[in-house]
N, C-alpha and C positions, 0 to 999 in steps of 0.2 A: 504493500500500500504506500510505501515512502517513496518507493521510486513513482509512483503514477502521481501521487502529489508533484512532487520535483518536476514532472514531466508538463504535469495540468497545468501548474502555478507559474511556472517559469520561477521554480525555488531553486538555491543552491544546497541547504541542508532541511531534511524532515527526519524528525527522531519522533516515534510514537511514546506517549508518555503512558497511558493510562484507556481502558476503557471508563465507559460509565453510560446511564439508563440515556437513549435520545428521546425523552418523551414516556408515552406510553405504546408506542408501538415501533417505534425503529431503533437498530443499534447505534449506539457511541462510542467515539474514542477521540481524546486528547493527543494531539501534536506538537511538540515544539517543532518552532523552523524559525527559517532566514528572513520569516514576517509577523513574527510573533508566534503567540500560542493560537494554535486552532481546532473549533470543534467542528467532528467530521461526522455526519448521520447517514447510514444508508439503509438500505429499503429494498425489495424486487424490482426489477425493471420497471413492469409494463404502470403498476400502482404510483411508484416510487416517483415515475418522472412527472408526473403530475402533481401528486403531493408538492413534493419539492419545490418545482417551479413556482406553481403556487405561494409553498412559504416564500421562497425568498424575494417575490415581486411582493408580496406582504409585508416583511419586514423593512426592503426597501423605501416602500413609500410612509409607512412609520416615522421612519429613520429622518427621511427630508423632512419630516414637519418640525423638528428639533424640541418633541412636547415631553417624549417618553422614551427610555433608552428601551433597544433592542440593539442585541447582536448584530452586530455588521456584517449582513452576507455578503458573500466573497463571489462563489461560485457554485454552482449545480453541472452536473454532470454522469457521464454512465459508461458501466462495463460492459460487458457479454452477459451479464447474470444481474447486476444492480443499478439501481442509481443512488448518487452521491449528492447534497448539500453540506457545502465548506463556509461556514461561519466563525467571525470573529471568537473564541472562546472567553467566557465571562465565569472568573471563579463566583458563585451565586450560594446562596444559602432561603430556607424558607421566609418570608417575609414577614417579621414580624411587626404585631395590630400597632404598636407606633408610629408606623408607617402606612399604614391602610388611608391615611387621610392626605398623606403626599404624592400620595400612587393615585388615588382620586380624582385629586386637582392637576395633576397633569393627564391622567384621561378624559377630561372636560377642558382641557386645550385641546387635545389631539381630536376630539370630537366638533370642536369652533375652527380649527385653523381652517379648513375649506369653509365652512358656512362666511365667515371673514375673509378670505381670499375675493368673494364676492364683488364685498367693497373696496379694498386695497388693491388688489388686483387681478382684477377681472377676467383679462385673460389666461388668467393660470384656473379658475375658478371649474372644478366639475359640476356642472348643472344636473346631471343626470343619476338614479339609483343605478349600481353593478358596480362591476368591477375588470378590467382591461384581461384578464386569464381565467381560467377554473383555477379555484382554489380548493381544500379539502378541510371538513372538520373533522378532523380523526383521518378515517381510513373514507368518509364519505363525501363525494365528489358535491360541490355547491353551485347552484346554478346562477351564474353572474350577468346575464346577458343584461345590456346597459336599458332602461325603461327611462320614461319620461316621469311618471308618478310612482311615488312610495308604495300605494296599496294595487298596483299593478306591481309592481318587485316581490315584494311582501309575498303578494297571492302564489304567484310564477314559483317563487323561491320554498313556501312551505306544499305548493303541490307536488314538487318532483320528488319530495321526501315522503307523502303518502302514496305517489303513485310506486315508490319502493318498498316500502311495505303490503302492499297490494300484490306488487310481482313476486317479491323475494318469501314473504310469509303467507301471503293468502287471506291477510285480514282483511275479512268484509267488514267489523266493527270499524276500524281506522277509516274505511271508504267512506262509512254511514256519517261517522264523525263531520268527515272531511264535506261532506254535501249540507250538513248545515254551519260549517265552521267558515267557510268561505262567504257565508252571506253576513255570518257578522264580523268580518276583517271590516267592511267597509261601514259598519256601524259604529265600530272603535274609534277610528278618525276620522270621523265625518266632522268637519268644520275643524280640524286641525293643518295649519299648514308646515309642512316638513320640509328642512333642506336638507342634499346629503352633507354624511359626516361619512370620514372617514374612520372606519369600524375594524378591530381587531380582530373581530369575531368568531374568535374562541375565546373566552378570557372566563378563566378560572382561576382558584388559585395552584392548580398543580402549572399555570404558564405564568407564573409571574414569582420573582423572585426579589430579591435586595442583595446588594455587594454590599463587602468590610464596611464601607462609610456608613450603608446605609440605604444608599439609594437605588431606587423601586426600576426594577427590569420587566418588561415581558417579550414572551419568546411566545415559537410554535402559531403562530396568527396566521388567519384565516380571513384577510382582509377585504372588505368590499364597501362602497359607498351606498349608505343606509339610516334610520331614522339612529337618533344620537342615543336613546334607550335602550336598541338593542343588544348590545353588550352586555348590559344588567341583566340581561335574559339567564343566561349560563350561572353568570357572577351571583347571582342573587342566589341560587337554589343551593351550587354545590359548595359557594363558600360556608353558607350558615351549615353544611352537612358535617364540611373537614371542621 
């Protein structure tokens, strides 16, 4: 694996330091090299490269807001057998609730910077709900195609997840749900006006961490331009669990 780094990177030295968990479904492992330390996750191919791709135009566009640290991806990539995401490596630890209100307030920047891009500057501004790739939460594929309204997004986005459970399980209860769940999407925000934000959209607390100093990380994102709440979606349920 050092020599294909060396090779990938255009590095002069890779020393593998360490594995460790990538998540909850792909593996890790820690490198030093001639660009620092870096973490390397990889996955099966045909899953993998789309996962990946995904995270790392996620963390990307993070990254440019300057609200909320994420690892620095580097590069995504593949072999005969897998595919690779190479990201900045961040020694991290769980985040502790002193921190829960810093980590906060900087995901309600990262949730305003496009809504404020608007007025500062417009042409940088996404008008539209999606997001530019497929992206994945976990191991499942998210439907990003770019819409003009929120409850057009919304709808598109929680049907492809029932129309999976319909094919993959056979639930006719999820169907039954899903034909009156759809009529009141649109009763939710009726008379709400939405802009996109840009959304992490996985965010729990097994993706978000804190460094030595302190300060509040998240990783593994599942990015897409979407109402500013939905992030709480996740956050809400599994943090009060852990």
């Amino acid at each position: 694996m050092e020599d294909i780094l060396k090779d990938t990177l255009g590095l002069t030295f890779v020393k593998r330091q360490r594995s460790m968990l990538g998540g909850y479904i792909s593996q890790g492992n820690v490198f030093d090299s001639s660009a620092g330390t870096l973490f390397v996750k990889k996955y099966s191919k045909v899953q993998g490269s789309v996962m990946f791709n995904g995270e790392y135009e996620s963390l990307k566009a993070i990254e440019s807001t300057g609200t909320v640290r994420v690892p620095r991806p580097i590069k995504v990539f593949e072999d005969s057998e897998n595919s690779y995401i190479v990201m900045e490596y961040l020694d991290m630890k769980s985040m502790y609730s002193d921190q829960y209100a810093t980590f906060g307030n900087q995901l309600a920047k990262l949730h305003l910077h496009n809504i404020e891009l608007q007025r500062k500057d417009p042409m940088k501004y996404v008008s539209k709900f999606g997001f530019h790739c497929q992206t994945c939460c976990g191991l499942l594929p998210q439907k990003n195609d770019w819409e003009s309204n929120w409850i057009t997004f919304f709808t598109s986005k929680i049907e492809e997840q029932m129309e999976r459970l319909r094919v993959e399980y056979d639930d006719e209860e999820a169907e039954d749900l899903w034909t009156l769940g759809q009529w009141n999407i649109k009763n939710l925000f009726e008379g709400i006006t939405v802009k996109p934000s840009l959304l992490h959209g996985d965010l729990w607390s097994g993706n978000a961490g804190q460094l030595d100093d302190g300060s509040p990380v998240t990783y593994d994102a599942a990015s897409f331009y979407g109402h500013h709440e939905y992030d709480l979606g996740i956050a809400g349920v599994v943090w009060r669990v852990l």
